[in-house]
Backbone as JSON, one array per atom type, in Angstrom:
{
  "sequence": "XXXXXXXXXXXXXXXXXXXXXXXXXXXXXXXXXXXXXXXXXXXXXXXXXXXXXXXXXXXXXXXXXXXXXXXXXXXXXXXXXXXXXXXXXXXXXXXXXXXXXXXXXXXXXXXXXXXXXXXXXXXXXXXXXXXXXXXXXXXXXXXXXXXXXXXXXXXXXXXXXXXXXXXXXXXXXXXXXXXXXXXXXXXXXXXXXXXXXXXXXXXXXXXXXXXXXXXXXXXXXXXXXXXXXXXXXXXXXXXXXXXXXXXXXXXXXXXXXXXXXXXXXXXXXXXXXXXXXX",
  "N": [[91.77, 48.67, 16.9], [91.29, 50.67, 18.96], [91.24, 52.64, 16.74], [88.59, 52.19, 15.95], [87.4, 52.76, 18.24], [87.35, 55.45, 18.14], [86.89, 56.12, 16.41], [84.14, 55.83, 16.55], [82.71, 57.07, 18.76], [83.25, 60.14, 17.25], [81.3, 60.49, 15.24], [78.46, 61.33, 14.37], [75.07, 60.76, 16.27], [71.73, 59.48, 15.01], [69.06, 62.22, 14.62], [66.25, 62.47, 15.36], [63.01, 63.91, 13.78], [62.18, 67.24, 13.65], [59.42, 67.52, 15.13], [59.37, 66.04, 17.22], [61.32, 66.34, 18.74], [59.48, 68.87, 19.87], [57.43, 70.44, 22.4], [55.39, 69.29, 25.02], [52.07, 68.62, 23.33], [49.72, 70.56, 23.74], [46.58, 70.51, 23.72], [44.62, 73.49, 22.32], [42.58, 73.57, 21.02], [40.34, 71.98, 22.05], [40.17, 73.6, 24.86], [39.44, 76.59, 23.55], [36.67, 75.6, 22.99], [35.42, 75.09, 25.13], [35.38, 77.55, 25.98], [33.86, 78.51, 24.28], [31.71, 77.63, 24.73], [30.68, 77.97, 26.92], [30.48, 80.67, 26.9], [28.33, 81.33, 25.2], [26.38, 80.13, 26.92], [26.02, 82.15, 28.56], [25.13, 83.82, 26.9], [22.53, 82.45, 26.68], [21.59, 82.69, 28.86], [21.19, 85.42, 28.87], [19.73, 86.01, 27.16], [16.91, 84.9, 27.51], [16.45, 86.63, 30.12], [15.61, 88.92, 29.01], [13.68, 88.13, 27.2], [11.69, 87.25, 28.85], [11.04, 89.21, 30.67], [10.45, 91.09, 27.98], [7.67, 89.81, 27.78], [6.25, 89.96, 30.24], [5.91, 92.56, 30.01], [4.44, 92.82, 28.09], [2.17, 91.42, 28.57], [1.34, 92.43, 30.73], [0.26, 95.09, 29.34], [-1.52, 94.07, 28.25], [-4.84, 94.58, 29.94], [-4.26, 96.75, 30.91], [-4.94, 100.06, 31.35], [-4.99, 103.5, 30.32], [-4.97, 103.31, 27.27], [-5.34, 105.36, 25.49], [-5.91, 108.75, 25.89], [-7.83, 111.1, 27.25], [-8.48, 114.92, 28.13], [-10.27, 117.64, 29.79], [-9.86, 120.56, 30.99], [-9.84, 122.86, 33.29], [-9.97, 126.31, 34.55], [-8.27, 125.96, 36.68], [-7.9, 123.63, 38.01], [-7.66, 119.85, 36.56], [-11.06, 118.89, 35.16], [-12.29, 116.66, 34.17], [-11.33, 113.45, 32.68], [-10.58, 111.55, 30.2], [-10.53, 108.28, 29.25], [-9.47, 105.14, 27.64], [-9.34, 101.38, 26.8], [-8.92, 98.48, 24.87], [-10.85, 97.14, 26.47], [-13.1, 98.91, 27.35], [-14.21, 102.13, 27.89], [-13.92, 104.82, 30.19], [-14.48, 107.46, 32.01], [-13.72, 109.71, 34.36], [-13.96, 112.34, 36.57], [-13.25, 115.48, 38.68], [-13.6, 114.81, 41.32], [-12.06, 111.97, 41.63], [-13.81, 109.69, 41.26], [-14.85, 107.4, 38.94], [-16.53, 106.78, 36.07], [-17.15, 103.8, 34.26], [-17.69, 102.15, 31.33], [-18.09, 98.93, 29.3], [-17.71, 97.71, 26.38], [-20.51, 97.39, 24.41], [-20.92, 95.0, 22.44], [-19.46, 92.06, 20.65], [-19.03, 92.42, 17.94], [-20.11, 94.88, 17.26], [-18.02, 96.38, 17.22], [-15.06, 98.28, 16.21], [-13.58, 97.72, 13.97], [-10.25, 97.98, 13.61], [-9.97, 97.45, 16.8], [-11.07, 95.22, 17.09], [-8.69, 93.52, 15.66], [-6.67, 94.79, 17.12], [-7.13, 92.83, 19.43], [-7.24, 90.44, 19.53], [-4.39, 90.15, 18.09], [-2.95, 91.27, 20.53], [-3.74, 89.01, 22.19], [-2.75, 87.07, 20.68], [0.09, 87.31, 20.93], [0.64, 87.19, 24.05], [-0.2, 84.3, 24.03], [1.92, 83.11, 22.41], [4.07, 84.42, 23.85], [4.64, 82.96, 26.19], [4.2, 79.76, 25.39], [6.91, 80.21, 24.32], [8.33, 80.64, 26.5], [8.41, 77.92, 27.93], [9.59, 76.15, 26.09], [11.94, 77.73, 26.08], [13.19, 77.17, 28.54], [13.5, 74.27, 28.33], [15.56, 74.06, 26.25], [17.89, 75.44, 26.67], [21.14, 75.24, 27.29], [22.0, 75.57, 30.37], [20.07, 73.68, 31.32], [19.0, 70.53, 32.4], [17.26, 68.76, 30.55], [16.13, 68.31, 27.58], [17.96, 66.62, 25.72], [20.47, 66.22, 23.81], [22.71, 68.59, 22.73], [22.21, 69.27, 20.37], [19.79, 69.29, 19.74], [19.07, 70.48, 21.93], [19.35, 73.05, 21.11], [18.05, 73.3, 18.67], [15.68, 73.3, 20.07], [15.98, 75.88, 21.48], [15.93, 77.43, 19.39], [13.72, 77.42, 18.12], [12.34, 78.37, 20.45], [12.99, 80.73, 20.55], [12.32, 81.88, 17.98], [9.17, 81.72, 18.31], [9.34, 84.29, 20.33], [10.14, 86.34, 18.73], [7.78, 86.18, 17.14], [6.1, 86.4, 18.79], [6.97, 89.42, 19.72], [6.7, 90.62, 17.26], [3.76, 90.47, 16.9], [2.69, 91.98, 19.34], [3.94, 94.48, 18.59], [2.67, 94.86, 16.19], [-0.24, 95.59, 16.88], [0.02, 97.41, 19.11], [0.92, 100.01, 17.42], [-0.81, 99.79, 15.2], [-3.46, 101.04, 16.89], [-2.35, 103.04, 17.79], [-1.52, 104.53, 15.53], [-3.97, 104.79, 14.65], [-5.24, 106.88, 16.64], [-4.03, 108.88, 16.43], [-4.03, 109.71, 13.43], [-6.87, 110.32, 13.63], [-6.47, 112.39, 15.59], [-5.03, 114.27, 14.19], [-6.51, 114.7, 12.06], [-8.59, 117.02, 10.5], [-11.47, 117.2, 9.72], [-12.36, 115.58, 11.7], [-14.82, 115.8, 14.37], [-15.73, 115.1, 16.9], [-14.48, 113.61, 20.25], [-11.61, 114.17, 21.01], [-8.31, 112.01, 21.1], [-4.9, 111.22, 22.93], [-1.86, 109.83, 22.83], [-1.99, 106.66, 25.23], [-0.12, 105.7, 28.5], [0.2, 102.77, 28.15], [0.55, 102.78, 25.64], [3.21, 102.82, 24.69], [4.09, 101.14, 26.76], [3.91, 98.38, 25.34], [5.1, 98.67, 23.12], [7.92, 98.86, 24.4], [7.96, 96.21, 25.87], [7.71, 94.69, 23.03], [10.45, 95.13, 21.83], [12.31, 94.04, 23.41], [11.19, 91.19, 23.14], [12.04, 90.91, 20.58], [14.71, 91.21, 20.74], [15.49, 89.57, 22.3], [14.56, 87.46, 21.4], [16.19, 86.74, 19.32], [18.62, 86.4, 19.68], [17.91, 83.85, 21.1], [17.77, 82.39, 18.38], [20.43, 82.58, 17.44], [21.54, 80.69, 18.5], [21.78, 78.18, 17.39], [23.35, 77.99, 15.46], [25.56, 78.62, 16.86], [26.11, 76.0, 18.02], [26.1, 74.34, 15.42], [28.7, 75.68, 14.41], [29.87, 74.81, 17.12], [30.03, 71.97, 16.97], [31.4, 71.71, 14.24], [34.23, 71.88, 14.95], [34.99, 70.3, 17.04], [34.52, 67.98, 15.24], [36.65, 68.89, 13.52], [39.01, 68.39, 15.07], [39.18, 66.36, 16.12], [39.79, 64.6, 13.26], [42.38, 66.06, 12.51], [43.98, 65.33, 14.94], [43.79, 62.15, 14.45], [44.91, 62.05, 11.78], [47.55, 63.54, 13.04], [48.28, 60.91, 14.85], [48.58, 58.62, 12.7], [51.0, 59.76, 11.5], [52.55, 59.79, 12.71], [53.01, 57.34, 13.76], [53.6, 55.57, 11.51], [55.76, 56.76, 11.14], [57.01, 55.59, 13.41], [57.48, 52.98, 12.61], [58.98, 53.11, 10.57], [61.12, 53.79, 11.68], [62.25, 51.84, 13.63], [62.27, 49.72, 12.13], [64.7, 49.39, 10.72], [66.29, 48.61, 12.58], [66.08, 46.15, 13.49], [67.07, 44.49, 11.67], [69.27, 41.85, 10.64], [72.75, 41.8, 9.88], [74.47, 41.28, 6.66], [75.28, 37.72, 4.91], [78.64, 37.19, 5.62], [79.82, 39.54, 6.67], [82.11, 41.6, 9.0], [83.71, 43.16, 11.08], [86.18, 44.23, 10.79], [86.04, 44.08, 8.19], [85.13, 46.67, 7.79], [85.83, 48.77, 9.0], [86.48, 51.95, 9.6], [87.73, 54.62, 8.2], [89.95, 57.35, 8.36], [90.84, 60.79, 7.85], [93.53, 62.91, 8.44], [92.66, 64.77, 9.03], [91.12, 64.24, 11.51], [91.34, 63.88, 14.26], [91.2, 66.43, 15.03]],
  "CA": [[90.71, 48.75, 17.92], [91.03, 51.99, 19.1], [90.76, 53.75, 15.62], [87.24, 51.77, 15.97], [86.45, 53.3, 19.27], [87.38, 57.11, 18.03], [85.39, 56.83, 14.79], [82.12, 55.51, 16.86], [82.79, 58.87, 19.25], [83.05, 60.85, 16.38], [80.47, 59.74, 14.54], [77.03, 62.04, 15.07], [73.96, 59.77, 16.29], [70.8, 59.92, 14.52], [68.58, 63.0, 15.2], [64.63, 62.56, 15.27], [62.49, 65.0, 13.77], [61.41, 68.38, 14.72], [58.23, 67.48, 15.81], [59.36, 64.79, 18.21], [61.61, 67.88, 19.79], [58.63, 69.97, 20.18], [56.79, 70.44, 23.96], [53.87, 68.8, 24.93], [50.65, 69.05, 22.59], [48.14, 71.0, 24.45], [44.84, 71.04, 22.69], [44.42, 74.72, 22.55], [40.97, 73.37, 20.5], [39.16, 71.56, 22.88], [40.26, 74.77, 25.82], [38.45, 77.22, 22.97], [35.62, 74.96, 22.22], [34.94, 74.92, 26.3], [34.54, 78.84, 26.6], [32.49, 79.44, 23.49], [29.97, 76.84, 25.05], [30.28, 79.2, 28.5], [29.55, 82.78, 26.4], [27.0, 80.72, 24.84], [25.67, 79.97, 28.22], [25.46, 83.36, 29.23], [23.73, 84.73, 25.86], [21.03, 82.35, 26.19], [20.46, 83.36, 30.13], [20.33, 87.04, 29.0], [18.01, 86.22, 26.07], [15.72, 84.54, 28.58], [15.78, 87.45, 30.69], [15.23, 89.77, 27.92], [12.5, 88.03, 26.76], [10.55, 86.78, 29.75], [10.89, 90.63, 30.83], [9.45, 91.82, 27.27], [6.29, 88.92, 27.51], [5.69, 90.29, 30.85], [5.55, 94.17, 29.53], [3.19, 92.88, 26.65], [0.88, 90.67, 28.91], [0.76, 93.37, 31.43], [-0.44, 95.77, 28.76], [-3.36, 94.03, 27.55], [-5.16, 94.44, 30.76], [-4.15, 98.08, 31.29], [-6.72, 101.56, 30.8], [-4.25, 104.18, 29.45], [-4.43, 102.83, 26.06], [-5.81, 106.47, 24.95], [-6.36, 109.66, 27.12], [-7.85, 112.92, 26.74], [-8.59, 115.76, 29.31], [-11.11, 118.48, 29.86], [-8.86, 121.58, 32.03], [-10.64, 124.01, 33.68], [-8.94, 127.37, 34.96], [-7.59, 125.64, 37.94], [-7.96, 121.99, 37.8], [-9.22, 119.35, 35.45], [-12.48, 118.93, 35.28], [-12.51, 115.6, 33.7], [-10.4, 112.78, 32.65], [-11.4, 110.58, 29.53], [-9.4, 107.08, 29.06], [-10.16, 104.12, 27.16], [-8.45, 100.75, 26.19], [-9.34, 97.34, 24.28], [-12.47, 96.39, 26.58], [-14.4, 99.44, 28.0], [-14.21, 103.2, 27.94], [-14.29, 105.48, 30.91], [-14.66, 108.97, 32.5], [-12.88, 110.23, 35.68], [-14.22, 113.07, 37.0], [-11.84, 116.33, 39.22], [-13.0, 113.99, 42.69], [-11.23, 110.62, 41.54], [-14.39, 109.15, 40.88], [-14.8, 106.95, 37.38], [-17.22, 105.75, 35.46], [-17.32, 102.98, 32.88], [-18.83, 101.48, 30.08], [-17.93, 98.06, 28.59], [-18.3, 97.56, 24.86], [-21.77, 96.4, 23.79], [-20.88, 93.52, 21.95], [-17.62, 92.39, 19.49], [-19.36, 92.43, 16.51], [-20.51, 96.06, 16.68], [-16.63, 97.19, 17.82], [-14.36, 98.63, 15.24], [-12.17, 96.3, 13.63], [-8.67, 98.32, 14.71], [-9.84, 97.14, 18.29], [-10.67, 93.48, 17.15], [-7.59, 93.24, 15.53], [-5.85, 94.38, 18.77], [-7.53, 92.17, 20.94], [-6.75, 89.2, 18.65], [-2.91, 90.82, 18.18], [-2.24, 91.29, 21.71], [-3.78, 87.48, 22.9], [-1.85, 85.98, 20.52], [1.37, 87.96, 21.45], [0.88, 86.73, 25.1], [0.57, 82.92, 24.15], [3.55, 82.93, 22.05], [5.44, 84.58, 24.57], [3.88, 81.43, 27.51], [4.58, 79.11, 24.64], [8.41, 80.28, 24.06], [9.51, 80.49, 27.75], [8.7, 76.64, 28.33], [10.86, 75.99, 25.28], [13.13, 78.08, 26.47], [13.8, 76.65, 29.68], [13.72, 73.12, 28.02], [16.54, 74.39, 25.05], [19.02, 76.59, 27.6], [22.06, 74.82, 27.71], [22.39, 75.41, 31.7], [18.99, 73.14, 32.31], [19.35, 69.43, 32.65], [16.41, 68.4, 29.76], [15.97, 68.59, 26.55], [18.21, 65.42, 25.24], [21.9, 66.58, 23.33], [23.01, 69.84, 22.87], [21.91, 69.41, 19.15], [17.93, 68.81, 20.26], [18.53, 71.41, 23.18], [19.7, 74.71, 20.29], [17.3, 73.27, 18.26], [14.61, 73.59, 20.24], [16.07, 77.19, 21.88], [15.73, 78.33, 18.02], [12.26, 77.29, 18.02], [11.88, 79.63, 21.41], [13.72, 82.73, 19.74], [10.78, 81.96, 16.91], [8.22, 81.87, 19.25], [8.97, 85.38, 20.95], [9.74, 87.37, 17.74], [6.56, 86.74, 16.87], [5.24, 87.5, 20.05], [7.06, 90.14, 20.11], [5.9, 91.12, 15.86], [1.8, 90.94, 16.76], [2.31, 92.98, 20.28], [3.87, 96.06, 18.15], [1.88, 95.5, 15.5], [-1.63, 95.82, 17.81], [0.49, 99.08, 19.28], [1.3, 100.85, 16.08], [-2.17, 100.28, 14.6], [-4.28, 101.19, 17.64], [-1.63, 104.47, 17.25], [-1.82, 104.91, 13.94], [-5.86, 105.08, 14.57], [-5.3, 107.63, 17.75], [-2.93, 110.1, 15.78], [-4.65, 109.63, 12.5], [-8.26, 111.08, 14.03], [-5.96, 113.54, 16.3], [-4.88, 115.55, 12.98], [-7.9, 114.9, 11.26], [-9.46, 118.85, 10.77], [-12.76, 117.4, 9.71], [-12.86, 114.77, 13.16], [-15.23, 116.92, 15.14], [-15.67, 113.82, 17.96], [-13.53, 114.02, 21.18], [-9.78, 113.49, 20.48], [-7.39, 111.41, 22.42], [-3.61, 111.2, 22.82], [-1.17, 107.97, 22.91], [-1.38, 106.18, 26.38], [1.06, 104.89, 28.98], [-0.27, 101.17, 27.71], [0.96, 102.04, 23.97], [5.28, 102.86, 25.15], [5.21, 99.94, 27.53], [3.57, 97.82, 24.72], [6.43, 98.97, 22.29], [9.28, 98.5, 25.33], [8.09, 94.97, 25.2], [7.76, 93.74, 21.97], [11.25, 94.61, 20.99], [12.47, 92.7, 24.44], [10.8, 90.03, 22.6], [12.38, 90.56, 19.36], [15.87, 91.19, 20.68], [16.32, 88.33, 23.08], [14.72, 85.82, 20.28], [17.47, 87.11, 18.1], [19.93, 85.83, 20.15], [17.84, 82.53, 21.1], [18.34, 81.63, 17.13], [21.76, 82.49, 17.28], [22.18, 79.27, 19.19], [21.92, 77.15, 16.94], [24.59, 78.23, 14.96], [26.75, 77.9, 17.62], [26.11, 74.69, 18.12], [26.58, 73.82, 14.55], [30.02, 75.59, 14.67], [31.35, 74.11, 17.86], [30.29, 70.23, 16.16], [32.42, 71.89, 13.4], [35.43, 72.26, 15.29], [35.03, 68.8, 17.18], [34.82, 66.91, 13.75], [37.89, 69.06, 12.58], [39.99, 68.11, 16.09], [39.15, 64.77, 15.8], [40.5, 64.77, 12.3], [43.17, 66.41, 13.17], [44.8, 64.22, 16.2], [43.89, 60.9, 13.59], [46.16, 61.97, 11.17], [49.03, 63.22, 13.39], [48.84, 60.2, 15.46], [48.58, 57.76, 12.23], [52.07, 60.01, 11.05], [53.99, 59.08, 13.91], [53.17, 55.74, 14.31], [54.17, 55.55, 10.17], [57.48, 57.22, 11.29], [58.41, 55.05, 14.23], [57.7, 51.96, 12.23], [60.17, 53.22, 9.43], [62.75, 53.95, 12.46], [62.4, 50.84, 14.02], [62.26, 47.9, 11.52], [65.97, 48.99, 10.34], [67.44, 48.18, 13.72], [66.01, 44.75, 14.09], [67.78, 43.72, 10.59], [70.53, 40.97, 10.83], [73.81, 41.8, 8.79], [74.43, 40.01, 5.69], [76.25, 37.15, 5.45], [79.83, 37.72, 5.37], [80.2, 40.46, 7.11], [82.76, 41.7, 9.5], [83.52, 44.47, 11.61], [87.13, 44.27, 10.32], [86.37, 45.09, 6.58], [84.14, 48.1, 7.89], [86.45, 49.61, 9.6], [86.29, 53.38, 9.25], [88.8, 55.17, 7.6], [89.99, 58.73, 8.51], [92.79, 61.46, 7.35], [94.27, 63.36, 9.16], [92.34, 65.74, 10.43], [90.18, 63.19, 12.51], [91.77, 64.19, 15.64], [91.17, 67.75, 15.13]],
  "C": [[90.55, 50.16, 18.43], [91.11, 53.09, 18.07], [88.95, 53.4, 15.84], [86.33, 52.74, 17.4], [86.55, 54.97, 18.79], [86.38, 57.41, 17.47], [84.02, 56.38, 15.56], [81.94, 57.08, 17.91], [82.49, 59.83, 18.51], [81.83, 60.91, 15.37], [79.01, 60.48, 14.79], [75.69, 60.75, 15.59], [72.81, 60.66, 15.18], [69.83, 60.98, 14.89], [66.8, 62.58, 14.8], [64.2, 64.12, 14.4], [62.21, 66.29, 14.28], [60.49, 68.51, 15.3], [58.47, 66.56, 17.01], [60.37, 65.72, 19.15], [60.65, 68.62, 20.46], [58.0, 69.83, 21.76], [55.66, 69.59, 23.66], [52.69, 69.1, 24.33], [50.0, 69.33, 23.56], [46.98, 71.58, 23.26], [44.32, 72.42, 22.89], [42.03, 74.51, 21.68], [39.76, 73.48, 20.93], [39.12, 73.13, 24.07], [39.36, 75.6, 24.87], [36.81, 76.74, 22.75], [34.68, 75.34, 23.82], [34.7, 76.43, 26.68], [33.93, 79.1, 25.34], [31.67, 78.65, 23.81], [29.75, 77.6, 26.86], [29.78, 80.08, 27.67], [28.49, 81.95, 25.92], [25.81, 80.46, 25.68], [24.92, 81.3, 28.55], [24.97, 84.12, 27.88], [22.71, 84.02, 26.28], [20.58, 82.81, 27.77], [20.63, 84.9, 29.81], [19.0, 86.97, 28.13], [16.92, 85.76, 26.6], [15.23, 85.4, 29.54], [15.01, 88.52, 30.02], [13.84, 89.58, 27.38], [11.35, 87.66, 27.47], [10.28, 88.69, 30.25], [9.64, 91.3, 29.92], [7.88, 90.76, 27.65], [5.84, 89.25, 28.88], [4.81, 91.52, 30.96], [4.16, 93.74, 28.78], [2.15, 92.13, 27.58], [0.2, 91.66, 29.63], [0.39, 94.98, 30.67], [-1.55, 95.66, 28.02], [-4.4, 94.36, 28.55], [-5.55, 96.37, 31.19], [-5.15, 99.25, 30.86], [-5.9, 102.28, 30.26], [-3.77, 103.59, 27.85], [-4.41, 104.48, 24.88], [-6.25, 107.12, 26.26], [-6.18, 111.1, 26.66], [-8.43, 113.35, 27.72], [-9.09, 117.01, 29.22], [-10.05, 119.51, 30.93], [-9.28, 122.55, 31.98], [-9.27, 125.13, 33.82], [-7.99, 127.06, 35.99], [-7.18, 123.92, 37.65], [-8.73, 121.23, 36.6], [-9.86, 119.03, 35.7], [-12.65, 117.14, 35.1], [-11.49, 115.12, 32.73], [-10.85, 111.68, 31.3], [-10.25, 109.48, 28.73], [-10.22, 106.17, 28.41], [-9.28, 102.79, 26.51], [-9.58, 99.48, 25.66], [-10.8, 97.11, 24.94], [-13.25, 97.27, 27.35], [-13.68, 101.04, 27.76], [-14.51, 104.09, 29.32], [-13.95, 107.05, 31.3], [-14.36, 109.65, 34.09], [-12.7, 111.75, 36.12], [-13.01, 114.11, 38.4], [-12.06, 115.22, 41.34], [-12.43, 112.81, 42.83], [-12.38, 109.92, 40.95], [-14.84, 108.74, 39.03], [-15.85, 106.11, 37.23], [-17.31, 105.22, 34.06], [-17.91, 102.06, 32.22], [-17.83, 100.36, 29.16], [-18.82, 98.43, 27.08], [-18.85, 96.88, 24.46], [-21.14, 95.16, 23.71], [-19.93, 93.66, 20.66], [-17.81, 92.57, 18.69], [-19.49, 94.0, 16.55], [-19.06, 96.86, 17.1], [-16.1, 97.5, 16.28], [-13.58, 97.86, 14.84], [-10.42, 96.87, 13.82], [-8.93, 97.53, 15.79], [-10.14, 96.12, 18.02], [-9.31, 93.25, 16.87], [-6.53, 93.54, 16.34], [-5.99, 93.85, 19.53], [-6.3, 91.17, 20.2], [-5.12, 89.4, 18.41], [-2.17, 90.08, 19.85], [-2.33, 89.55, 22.61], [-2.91, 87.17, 21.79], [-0.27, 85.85, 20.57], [1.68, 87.12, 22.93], [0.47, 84.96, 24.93], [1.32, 82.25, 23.26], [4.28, 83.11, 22.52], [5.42, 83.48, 25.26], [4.87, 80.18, 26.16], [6.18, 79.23, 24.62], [9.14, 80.5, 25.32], [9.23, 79.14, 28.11], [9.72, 76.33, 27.35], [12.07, 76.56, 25.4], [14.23, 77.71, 27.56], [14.21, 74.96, 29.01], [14.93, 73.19, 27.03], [17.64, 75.23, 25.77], [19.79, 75.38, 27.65], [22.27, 74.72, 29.28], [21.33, 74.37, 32.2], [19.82, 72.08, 31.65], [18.2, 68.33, 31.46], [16.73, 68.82, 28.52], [17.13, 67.45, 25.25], [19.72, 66.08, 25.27], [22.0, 67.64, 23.19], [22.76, 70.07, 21.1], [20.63, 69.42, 19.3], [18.02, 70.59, 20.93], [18.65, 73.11, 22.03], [18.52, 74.27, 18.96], [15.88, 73.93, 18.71], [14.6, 75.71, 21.0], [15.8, 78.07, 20.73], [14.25, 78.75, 18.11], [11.81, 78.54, 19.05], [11.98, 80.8, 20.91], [12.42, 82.61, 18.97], [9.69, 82.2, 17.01], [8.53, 83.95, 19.81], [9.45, 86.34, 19.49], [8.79, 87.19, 17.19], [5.5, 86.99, 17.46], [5.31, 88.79, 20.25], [6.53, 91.52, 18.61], [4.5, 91.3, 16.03], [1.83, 91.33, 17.87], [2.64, 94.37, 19.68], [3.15, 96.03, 16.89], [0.29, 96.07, 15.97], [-1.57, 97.25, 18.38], [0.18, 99.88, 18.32], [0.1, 100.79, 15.77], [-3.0, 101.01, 15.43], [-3.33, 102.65, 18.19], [-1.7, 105.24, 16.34], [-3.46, 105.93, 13.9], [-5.95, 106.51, 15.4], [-4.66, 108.91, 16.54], [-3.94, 110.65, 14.05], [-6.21, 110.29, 13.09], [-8.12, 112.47, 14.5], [-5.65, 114.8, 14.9], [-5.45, 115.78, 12.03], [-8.75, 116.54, 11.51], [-10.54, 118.58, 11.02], [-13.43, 116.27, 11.0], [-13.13, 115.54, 14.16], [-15.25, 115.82, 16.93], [-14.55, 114.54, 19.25], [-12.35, 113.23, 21.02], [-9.06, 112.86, 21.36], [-6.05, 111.38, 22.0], [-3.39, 109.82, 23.21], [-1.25, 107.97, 24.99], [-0.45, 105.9, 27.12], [0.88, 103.7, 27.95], [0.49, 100.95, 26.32], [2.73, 101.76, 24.62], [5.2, 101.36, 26.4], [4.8, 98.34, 26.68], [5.05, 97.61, 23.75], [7.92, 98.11, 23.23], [9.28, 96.98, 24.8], [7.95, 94.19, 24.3], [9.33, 94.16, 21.28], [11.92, 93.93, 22.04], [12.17, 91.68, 23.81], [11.86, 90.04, 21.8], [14.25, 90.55, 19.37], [16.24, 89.61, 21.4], [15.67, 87.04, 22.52], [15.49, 85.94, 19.25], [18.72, 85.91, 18.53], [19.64, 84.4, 20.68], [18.22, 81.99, 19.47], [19.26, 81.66, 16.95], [22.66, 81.57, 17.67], [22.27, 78.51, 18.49], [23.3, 76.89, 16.09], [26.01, 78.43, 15.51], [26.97, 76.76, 17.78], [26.78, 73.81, 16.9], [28.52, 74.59, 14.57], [31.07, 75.01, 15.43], [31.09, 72.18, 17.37], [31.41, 70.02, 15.0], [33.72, 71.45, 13.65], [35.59, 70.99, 15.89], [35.56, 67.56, 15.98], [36.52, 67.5, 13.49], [39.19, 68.19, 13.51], [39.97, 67.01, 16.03], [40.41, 64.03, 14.87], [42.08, 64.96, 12.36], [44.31, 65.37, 13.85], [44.64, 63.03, 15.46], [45.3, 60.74, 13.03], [47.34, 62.37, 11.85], [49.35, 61.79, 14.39], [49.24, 59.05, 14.59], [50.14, 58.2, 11.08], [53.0, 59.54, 11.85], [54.13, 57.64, 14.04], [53.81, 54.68, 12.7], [56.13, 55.52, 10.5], [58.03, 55.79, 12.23], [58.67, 53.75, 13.56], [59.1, 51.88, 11.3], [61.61, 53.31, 9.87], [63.71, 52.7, 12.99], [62.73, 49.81, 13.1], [63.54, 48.07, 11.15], [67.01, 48.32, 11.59], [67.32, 46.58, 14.16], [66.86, 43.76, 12.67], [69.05, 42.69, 10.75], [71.55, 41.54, 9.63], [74.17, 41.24, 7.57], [75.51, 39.58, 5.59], [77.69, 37.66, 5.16], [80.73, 38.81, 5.53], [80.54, 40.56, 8.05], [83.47, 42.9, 9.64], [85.23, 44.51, 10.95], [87.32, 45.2, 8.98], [85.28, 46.16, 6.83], [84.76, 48.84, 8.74], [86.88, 50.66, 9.15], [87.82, 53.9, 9.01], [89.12, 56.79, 7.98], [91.08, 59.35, 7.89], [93.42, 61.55, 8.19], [94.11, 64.58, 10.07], [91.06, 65.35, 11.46], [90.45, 63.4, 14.03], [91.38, 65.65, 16.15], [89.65, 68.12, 15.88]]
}
């Protein structure tokens, strides 16, 4: 009897795995998954400022008179002031006073200046068009259905202002092109004009447009990455929970076994040498 109690002392118990040692699982997954849908947050409210900014530049340059400007300069002062943009031409004399002249009629206009009218309107209701979608596709608003609908439709916005923000510099650049192109003309005897304010704040905002719908399409592909990472975590936590629950079965069912018959703690009694004490 008491060789029986030494050898069960002596005797190591069973040790579990190393994983069943290990600390508490913290989902380091889901914690990553929850700040790339914050920075995500805050790209799409800069790309909304970015781009409601540029579609304000570009609306408030269709409107504007410095589209072209040339200047008469006496010995002292100038004499006269000569400006002209998309819908009239005028003349601004050394006491402030201006006078101007609308353009006959559209048909007899130059086709540069149709094709900037037509440019610049359809610049300003693509930009109108891509800030309701934008507000409806922003992750921080409360519309727009799942967060698969809502980067969907924020793509669609980004789509919307780069090509608001593609036919406001192209309406620039040509209606530049035309100004510069007459300006270094030898045999253009006519009166010459230089680039406007109206063209540089035209430019400012169409790449405003084109940068902050860059980064609305870039949403989507966040979106599809963090569904990525969901599916994988999922995955993931399945199989280690459908390993453990494998293991404990394989731990457990030997202990509920009955002995077979004929057995007796007598003829299993452990045997030692001599250095069992040691």
């Amino acid at each position: 009897m008491f060789h029986q109690i030494i050898g069960h002392l002596l005797i190591r118990p069973k040790l579990l795995p190393a994983e069943y040692n290990r600390p508490p699982h913290i989902n380091y997954q889901s914690h990553r998954s929850s700040g790339l849908a914050l920075s995500s947050m805050f790209q799409e409210i800069a790309a909304f400022v970015l781009t409601t900014s540029g579609w304000v530049l570009v609306s408030s340059t269709l409107p504007t008179d410095y589209w072209k400007v040339s200047s008469l300069d006496g010995t002292v002062i100038t004499t006269a002031t000569y400006w002209s943009n998309l819908w009239k031409t005028c003349v601004t004399d050394s006491t402030g006073v201006s006078n101007c002249k609308d353009f006959p009629s559209m048909l007899a206009l130059d086709g540069y200046i149709q094709a900037c009218r037509g440019l610049m309107i359809a610049a300003v209701c693509l930009g109108s068009f891509g800030s309701a979608f934008a507000l409806v596709g922003m992750k921080c608003t409360k519309i727009g259905g799942s967060d698969k609908n809502k980067a969907k439709i924020a793509c669609f916005a980004g789509v919307d202002f780069i090509l608001s923000g593609l036919c406001s510099l192209s309406a620039c650049s040509l209606y530049a092109h035309r100004i510069t192109s007459e300006f270094f003309d030898p045999m253009f005897v006519a009166q010459k004009y230089e680039l406007g304010a109206a063209l540089f704040i035209g430019w400012a905002g169409s790449v405003l447009c084109i940068v902050g719908g860059s980064i609305f399409c870039f949403s989507i592909t966040d979106s599809l990455s963090k569904r990525h990472n969901q599916v994988n975590s999922v995955y993931r936590s399945a199989a280690s929970h459908s390993h453990i629950s494998s293991y404990m079965r394989g731990v457990v069912a030997p202990a509920n076994e009955r002995p077979p018959a004929g057995y007796s703690s007598s003829s299993k009694t452990p045997h030692f040498d001599k250095n069992v004490y040691v």
